[in-house]
C-alpha positions in Angstrom: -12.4 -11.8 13.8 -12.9 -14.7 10.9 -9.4 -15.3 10.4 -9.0 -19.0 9.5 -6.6 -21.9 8.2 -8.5 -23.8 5.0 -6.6 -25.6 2.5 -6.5 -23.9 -1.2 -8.0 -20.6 -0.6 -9.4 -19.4 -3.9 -7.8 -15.6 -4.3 -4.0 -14.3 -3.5 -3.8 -11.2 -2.0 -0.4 -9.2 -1.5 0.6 -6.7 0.9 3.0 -4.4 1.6 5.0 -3.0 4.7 6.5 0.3 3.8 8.1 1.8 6.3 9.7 4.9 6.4 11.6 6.6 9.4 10.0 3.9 11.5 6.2 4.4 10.5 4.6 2.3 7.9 2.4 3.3 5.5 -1.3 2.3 5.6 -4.5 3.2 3.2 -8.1 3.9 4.2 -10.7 1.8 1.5 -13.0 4.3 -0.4 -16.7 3.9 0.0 -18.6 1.6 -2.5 -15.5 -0.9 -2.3 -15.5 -4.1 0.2 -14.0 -3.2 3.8 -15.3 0.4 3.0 -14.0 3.3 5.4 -11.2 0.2 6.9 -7.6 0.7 6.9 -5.6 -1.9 5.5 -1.5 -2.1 4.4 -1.3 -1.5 0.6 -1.0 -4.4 -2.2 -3.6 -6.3 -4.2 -4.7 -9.3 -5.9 -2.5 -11.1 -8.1 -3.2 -12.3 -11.8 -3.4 -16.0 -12.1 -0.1 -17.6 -11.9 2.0 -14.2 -11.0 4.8 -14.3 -9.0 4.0 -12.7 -5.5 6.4 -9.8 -5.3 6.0 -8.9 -9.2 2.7 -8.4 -8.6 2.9 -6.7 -5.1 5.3 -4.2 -7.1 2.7 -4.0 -9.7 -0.1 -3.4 -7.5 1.3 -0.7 -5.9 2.3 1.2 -9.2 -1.5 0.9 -10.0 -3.3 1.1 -6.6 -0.8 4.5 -5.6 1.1 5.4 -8.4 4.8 4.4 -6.8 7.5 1.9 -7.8 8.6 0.1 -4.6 10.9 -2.8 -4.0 9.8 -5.6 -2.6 12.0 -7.6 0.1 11.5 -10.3 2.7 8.0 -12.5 2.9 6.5 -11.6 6.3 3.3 -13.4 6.8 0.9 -15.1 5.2 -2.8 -14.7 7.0 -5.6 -17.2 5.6 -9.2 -15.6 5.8 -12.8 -16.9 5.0 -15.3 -14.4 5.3 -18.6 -13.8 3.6 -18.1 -14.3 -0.1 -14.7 -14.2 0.1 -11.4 -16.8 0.5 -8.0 -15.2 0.2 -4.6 -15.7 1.2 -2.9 -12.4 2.0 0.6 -12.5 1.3 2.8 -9.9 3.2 5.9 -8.1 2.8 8.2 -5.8 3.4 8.8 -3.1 0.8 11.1 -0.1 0.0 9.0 2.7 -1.8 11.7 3.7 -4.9 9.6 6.4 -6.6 7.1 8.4 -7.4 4.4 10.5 -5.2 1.6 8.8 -3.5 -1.5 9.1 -5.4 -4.2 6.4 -3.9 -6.7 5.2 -6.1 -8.8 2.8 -4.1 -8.3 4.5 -1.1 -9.9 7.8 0.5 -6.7 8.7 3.0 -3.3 7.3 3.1 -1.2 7.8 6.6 2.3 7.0 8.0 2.1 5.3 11.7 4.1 3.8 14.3 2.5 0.1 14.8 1.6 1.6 18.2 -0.6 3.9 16.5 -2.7 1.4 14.6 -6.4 0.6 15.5 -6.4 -2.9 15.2 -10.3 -2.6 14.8 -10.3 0.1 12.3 -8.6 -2.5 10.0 -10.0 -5.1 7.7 -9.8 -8.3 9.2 -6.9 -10.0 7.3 -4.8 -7.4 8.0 -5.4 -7.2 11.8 -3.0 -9.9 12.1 0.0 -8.1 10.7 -1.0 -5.6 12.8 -0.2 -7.4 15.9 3.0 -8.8 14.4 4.3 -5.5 13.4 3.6 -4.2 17.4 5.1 -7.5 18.5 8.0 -6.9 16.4 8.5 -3.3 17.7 8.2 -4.6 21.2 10.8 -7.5 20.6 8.5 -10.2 21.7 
């Protein structure tokens, strides 16, 4: 895993923990997109000076056709990889409305943080991963 601490990283990146009767929604990228056939917790990038959770909302009206509430910060995991500096921005969320309806993803599944493949998901997002079972194990 490449996850690393550098100073400024060039793209924001949000995120979103739904969870729903103690499963948490994650999304499978389509083919032809970076990550390809990896799981990763929903969000996107934000526009240039957008406020984190206004763009994690929007994101997520875009990327799956919901309007969700955003609530508490949960992480944020630094990563340089191979043409690519972000800083993923985490939270938790409260989907409001709508039906999913993925666009940049193939498959879309609710899980128990015990359920998650930490190697079937991108590498940013392994981290939260291991939080969210930490969390559900109380450590």
């Amino acid at each position: 895993m490449n996850i690393k601490a550098k100073a400024g990283p060039s793209l924001r990146v949000t995120a979103a923990v739904l969870e729903r009767d103690g499963k948490i929604l994650v999304a499978r990228r389509r083919p032809g997109l970076r990550f390809a056939g990896l799981w990763e917790f929903p969000g996107g990038k934000l526009e240039e000076a957008e406020e984190p959770a206004r763009g994690l909302e929007r994101e997520l009206a875009e990327e799956l056709g919901i309007r969700a509430r955003v609530g508490g910060f949960l992480c944020a995991v630094p990563y340089i990889g191979p043409g690519l500096s972000i800083e993923l921005l985490v939270f938790r969320a409260v989907h409001v409305s709508g039906q999913i309806r993925p666009v940049d993803h193939d498959e879309v599944r609710w899980l128990e943080p015990s359920e998650m493949d930490e190697s079937a998901f991108t590498d940013p997002d392994r981290l939260v991963v291991r939080l969210l079972r930490a969390e559900k194990a109380g450590t």
